[in-house]
C-alpha positions in Angstrom: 226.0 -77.0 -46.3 224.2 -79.3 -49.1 221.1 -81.1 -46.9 221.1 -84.7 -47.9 218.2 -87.1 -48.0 220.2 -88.6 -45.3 219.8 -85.2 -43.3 216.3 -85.5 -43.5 215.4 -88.6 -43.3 217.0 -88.1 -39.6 215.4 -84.9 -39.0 211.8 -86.2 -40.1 212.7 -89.0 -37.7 213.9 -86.9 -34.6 210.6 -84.9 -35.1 208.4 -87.8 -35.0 209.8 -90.0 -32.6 210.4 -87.0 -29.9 207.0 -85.2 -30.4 205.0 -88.3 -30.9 206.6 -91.4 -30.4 206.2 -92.8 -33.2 209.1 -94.2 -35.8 209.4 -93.8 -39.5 211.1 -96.1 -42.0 212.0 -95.6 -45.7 209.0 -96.6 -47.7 210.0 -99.6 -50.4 210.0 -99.4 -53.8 206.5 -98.4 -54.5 206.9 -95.7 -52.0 206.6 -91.7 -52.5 203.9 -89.3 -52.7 200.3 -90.6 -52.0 198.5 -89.5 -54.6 195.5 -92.0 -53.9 193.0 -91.1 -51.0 192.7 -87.9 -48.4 196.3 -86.2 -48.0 197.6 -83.7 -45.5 200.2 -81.3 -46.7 202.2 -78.6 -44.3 204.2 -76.3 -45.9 206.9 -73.3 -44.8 208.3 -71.0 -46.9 212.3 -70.9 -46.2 213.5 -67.2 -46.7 216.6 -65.2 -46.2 220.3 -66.6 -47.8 218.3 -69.9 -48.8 215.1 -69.5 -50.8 212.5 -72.7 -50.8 210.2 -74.5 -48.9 209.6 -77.7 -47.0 206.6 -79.4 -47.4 205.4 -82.5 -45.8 202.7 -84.8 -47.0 201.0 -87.7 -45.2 197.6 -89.9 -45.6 194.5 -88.5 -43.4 194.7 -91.8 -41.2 198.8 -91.1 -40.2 197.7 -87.5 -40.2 194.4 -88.2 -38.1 196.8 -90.6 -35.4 199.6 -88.4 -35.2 196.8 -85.5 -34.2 195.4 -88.3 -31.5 198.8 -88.7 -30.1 199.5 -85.1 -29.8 196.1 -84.1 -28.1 195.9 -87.9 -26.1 192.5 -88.5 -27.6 191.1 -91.5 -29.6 191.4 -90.9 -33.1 187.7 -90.7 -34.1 187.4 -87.7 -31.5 189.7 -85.7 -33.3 188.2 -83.1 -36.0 189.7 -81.8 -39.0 191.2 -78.3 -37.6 192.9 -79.8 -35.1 194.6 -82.3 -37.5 195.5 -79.0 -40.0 197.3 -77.7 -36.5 199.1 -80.5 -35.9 200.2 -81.4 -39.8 201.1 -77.8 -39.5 203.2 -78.1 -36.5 205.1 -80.8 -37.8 205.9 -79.3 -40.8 207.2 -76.2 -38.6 209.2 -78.6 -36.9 210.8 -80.7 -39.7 211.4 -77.2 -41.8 213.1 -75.2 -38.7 215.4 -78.0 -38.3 216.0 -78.1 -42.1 216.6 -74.5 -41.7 219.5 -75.3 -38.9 221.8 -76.9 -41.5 221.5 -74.2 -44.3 223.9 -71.7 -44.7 223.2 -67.6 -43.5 220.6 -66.0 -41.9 217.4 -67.8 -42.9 213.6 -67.0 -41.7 210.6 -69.6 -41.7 207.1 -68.4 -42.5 204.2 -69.7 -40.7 203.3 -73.1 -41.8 199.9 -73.7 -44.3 198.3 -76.6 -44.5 196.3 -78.3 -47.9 194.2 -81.0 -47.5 192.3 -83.1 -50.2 191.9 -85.9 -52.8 193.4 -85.9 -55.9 195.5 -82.7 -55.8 199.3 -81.6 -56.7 201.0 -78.6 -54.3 203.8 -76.8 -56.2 205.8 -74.5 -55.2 206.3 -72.0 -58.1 209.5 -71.2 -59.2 211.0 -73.6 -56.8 212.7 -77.2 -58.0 213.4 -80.3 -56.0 216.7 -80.8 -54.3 215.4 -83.4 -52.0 212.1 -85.3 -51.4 212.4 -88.6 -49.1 209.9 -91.2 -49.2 208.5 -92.7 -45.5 206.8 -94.9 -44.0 204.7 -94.9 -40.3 202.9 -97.7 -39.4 202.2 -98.8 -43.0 201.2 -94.9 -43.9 202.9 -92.8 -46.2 205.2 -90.0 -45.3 206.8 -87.7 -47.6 209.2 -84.7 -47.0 210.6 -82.3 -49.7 212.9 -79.7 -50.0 212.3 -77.4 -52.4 214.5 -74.4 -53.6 213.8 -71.4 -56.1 215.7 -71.1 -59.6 217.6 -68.6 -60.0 215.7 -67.6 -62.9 212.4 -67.4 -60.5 214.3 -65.4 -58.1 214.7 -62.2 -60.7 
């Protein structure tokens, strides 16, 4: 089965609203990948019959609230490993669910987590098939779904 951005524009939706309550909307225009200020990015590898990854990349204040949420604290009481957990977490969730509507036997690997200003996370070998720009509460969102070129794969 081909995953649309359809597919996951539900699936990053499902995962937020269930685990945390909160919704997510298309970003406009001038959406995509926040490159300006402190971003969170959670990654899983995607092995087996499908080779890729899903990463997820937010701002440090969606990042920071959606760690509140999860651990019902205020957000200036939360600390930077927690948030890595929980960016983390969410990426597990959004990439197992990915996973779900790929075709064979696929694994996930434990999720990493980047954090940072002014940085770029590639995944070598690996092109874009999907990357879906959100919004939460004015914040960026950004989910892509990478997979690995054939030519990588040899």
């Amino acid at each position: 089965m081909t995953v649309t951005d359809a597919d996951i524009v539900q699936i990053a939706g499902d995962v937020w609203c269930a685990v945390l309550g909160l919704d997510l909307a298309p970003a406009g225009a001038d959406g995509g990948q926040n490159t300006a200020g402190r971003v969170f990015t959670g990654c899983v590898q995607i092995t087996g019959a499908y080779q890729g990854a899903v990463t997820l990349d937010c701002s440090a204040a969606l990042a920071r609230r959606a760690t509140a949420i999860m651990f019902e604290r205020p957000v200036a009481d939360v600390d930077d490993e927690e948030t890595r957990d929980v960016i983390g977490e969410l990426a597990n969730m959004t990439g197992g669910n990915v996973k779900a509507l790929l075709e064979g036997t696929c694994q996930l690997s434990l999720p990493a987590v980047t954090e940072g200003t002014d940085y770029r996370h590639t995944v070598p070998g690996g092109r874009v098939v999907n990357r879906v720009a959100l919004s939460c509460g004015g914040e960026p969102l950004t989910v892509t779904l990478f997979q690995q070129t054939a030519s990588a794969a040899q």
